[in-house]
N, C-alpha and C positions, 0 to 999 in steps of 0.2 A: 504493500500500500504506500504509494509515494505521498508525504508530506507535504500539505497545501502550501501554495504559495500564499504569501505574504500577502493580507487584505490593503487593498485600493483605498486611498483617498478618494470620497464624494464632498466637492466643497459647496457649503450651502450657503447662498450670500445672507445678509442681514435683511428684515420684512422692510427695512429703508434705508435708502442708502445716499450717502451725500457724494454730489456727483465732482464735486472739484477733491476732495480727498479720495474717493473711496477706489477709483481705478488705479492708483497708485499702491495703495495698501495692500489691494488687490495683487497685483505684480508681485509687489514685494512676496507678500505669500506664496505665491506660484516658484517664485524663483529661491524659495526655501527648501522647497519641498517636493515630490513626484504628484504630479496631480492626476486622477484619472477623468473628472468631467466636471463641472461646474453646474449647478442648477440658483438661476436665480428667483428666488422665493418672493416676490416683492409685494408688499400687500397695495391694497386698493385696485381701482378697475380704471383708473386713469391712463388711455393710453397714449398718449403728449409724454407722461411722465416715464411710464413703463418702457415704454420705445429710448428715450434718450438714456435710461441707464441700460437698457438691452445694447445698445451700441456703443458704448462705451467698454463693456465689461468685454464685449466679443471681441472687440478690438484687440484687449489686453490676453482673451483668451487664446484667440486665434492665433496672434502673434508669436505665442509659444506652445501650438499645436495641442492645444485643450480645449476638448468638446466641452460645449457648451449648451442646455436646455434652461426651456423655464418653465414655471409651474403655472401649468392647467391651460394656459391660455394658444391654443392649438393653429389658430388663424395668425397670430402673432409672431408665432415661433417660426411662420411658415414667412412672411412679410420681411421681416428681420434677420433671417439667414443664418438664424441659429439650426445649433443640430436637430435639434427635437423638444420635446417636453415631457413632465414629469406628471402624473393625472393624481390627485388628493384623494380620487373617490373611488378607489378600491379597484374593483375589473370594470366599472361599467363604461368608461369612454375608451378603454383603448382597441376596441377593433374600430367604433366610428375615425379614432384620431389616425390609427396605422394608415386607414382606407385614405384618410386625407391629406399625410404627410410621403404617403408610401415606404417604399420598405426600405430605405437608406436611414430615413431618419430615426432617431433614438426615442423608445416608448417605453415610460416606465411608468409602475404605480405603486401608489400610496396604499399596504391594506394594512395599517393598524396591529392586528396580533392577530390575522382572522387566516389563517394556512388554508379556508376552503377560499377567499379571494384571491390569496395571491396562486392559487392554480388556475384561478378561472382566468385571472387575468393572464396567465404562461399560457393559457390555451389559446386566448383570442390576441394572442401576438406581443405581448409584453417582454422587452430585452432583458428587464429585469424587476422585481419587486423589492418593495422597503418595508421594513417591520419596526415599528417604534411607537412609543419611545420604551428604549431598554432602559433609564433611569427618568428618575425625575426628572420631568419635564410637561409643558402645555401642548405637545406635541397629540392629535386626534384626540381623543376623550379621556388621555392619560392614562387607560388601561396599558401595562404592562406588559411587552415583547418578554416572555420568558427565555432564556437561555436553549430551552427541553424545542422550542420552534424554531432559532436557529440547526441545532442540533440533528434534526429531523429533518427540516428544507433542505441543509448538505449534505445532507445523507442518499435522500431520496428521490430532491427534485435535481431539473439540467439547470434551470431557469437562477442566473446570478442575484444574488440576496444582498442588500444594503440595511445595512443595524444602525438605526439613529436615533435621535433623541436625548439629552441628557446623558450622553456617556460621560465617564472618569475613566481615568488611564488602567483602574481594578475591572471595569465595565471591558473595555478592550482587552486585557489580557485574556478575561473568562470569555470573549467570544469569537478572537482572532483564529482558530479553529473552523470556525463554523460559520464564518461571515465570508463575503468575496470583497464587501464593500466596508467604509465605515465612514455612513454621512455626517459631515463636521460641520456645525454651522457657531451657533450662539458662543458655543463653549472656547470659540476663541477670540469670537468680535467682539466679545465679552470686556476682554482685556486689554493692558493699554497695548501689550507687543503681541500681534495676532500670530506671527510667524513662531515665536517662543514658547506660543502657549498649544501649537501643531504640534511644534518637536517634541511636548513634553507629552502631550496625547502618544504622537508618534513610537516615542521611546519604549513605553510598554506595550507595542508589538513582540 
């Protein structure tokens, strides 16, 4: 039984972001670190707003060959030139989004702790699924990604798994086994040195 590779960085930008700092920060991060894809989370439905950090971030993403999606907004992602987008609401949009993005772009979904979503969504065309939150965190209804649902998705499913929410560097040890992904958002924008607070996530890989 060969020994998993080492789980991926998923970077998850901040729900707002300031656009004269935040592309830079951004950078800086990337050029810390191995990044495997970018999802920018941004809240409100403002798309003047949404579109100018969408083009900013890609900028910074693209430049140093890091995909890049954003969540939910699927006519957006398609406008903007990003790779794909991330769906919050389990399996139910990702064959409409697959059928409208086609089959290059990147589809992922949001199911909470629910292992009978994130099949349904591997069946109807999802790259890969997110389970969270593994710690504290406001992350879906705060019900709990148990460890026992990593454990079992890499066991049993093909379909690559991202563990998010409230992790701690004890939270990644106990699931870098069993994870492909580990989405990082809050837990370093948090801080004043975002790159600092990756490597120390990073370290307990």
């Amino acid at each position: 039984m060969d020994t998993p590779e080492q789980p991926q960085i998923y970077l998850i930008t901040p729900p707002t972001i300031t656009l004269s700092t935040f592309p830079e920060q951004l950078g800086r991060v990337l050029d810390s670190a191995e990044i495997a894809c970018i999802r920018l989370a941004l809240a409100g439905s403002d798309e003047d707003t949404i579109a100018r950090a969408a083009d900013a971030c890609r900028e910074v993403a693209h430049a140093r060959d890091v995909a890049i999606v954003i969540s939910n907004h699927v006519l957006l992602a398609q406008r903007l030139g990003l790779d794909g987008v991330h769906l919050d609401d389990g399996a139910r949009s990702v064959r409409a989004a697959r059928k409208e993005l086609g089959a290059d772009a990147i589809v992922g979904s949001f199911c909470a702790a629910s292992s009978h979503d994130g099949m349904t969504a591997g069946e109807h065309g999802a790259d890969y699924v997110a389970f969270g939150p593994v710690g504290a965190s406001a992350l879906g209804d705060g019900t709990i990604a148990e460890k026992d649902l990593f454990q079992w998705w890499s066991e049993m499913i093909e379909v690559p798994v991202v563990a998010e929410g409230g992790l701690s560097p004890d939270l990644i040890r106990a699931l870098s086994t069993h994870t492909d992904f580990f989405g990082i958002g809050d837990e370093i924008w948090s801080q004043d040195d975002p790159a600092a607070a990756l490597k120390a996530l990073t370290d307990a890989m």
